[in-house]
N, C-alpha and C positions, 0 to 999 in steps of 0.2 A: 581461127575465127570461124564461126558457126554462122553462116549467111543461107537462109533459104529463098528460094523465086516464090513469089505470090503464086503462077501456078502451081507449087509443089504441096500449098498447107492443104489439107484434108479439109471434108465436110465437119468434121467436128470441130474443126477450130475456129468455122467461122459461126458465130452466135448467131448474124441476125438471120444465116440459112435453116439455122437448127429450132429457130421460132417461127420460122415460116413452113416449115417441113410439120413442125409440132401442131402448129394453127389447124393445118390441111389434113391431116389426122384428128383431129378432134373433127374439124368439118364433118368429115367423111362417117366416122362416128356417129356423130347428130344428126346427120339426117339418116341414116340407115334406122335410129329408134325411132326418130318421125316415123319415117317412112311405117315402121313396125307398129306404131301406135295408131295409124291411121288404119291400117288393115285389119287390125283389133279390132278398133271401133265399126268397121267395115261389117266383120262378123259378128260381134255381138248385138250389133240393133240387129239384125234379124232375130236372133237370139230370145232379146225381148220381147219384139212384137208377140214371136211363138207363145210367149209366157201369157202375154192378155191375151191371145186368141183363146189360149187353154182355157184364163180366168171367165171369156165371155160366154164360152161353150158350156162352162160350169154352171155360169150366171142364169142364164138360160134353160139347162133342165132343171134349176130351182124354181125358177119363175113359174115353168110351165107343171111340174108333176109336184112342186114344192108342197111344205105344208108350214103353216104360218101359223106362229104362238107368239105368244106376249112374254119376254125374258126381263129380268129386274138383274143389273148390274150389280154383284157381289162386290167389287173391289177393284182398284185400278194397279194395274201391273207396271212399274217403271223400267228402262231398260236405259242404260245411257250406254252415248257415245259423244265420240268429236265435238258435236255441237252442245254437247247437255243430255239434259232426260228428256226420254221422249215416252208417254203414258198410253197404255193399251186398255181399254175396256174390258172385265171379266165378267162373262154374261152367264147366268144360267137360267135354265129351263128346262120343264116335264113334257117328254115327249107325248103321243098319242096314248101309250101305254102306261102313262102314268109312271116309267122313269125319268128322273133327275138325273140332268146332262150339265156341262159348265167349258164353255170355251173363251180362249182368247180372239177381240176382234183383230182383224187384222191390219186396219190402220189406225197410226195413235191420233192422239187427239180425242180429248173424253169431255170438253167443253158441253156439249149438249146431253152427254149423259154421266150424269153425277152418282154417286154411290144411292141405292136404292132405288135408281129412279129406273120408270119400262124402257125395253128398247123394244124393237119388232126385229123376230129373230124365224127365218124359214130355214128348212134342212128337208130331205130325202126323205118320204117312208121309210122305214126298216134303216134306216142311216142315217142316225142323230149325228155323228162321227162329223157332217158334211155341213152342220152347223154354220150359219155364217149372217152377220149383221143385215138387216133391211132397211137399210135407209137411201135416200136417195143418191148423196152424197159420198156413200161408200160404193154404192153401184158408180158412179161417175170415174172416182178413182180410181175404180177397178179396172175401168178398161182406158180412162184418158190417161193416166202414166206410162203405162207402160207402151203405149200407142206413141206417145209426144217422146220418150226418152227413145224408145226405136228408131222412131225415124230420125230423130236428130243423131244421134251415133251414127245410122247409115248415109246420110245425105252427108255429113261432116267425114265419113270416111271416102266418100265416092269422090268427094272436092279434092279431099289430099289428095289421094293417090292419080286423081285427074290431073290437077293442077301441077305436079312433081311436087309440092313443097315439102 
């Protein structure tokens, strides 16, 4: 007769130890990537902000040394992702010297400028390369995203990692 003592069965014989061992392991698990997503996001809003300080720093020696032409929208650039298409303005324009230049805007959305129509387009002396849209709304862009998507990554990472969750 094969009789064993309840203290003698092992951990593995008993199931609801071995779900509860398993639970507390994934636990432990989950929040270590919490924890790791939160420190992410920790580091990348800085990350960003750096990128609009870049874009406003840029924004700024156009403003000030710029030179500002009249560019007529060649064609719109479609890009898709996850959400659909997202349409880029393709603008060109004669620099000072009387070369023909052509760039992509940088944010999509071409509702206000339709194929042939003007856009106002400033770039660099000697550096048409530095091309970039004049409207007001792209100036806004430029620096409210990447200012708003910074601080919210740093502020939501400072929480996590404050709060332990």
């Amino acid at each position: 007769m094969d009789h064993k003592e309840p203290h003698q069965l092992s951990a593995s014989s008993n199931p609801a130890r071995e779900d509860a061992c398993t639970a507390l392991q994934m636990q432990a698990g989950g929040e270590a990537t919490v924890w790791f997503l939160f420190v992410l996001l920790l580091l990348a809003g800085p990350a960003i902000i750096g990128v609009g300080i870049h874009d406003v720093v840029r924004r700024r020696r156009l403003r000030r040394g710029g030179i500002s032409v009249e560019g007529l929208v060649v064609r719109h650039h479609a890009s898709r992702n996850q959400g659909g298409f997202h349409y880029f303005a393709v603008i060109s324009f004669v620099d000072a010297q009387g070369s023909p230049h052509e760039f992509q805007a940088n944010g999509s959305g071409v509702k206000g400028l339709p194929v042939g129509g003007r856009a106002p387009v400033r770039y660099l002396p000697d550096a048409p390369k530095t091309a970039r849209l004049d409207t007001a709304w792209q100036r806004f862009l430029g620096i409210a995203l990447p200012f708003g998507i910074g601080i919210v990554f740093t502020a939501t990472g400072i929480w996590g990692i404050s709060t332990g969750r």
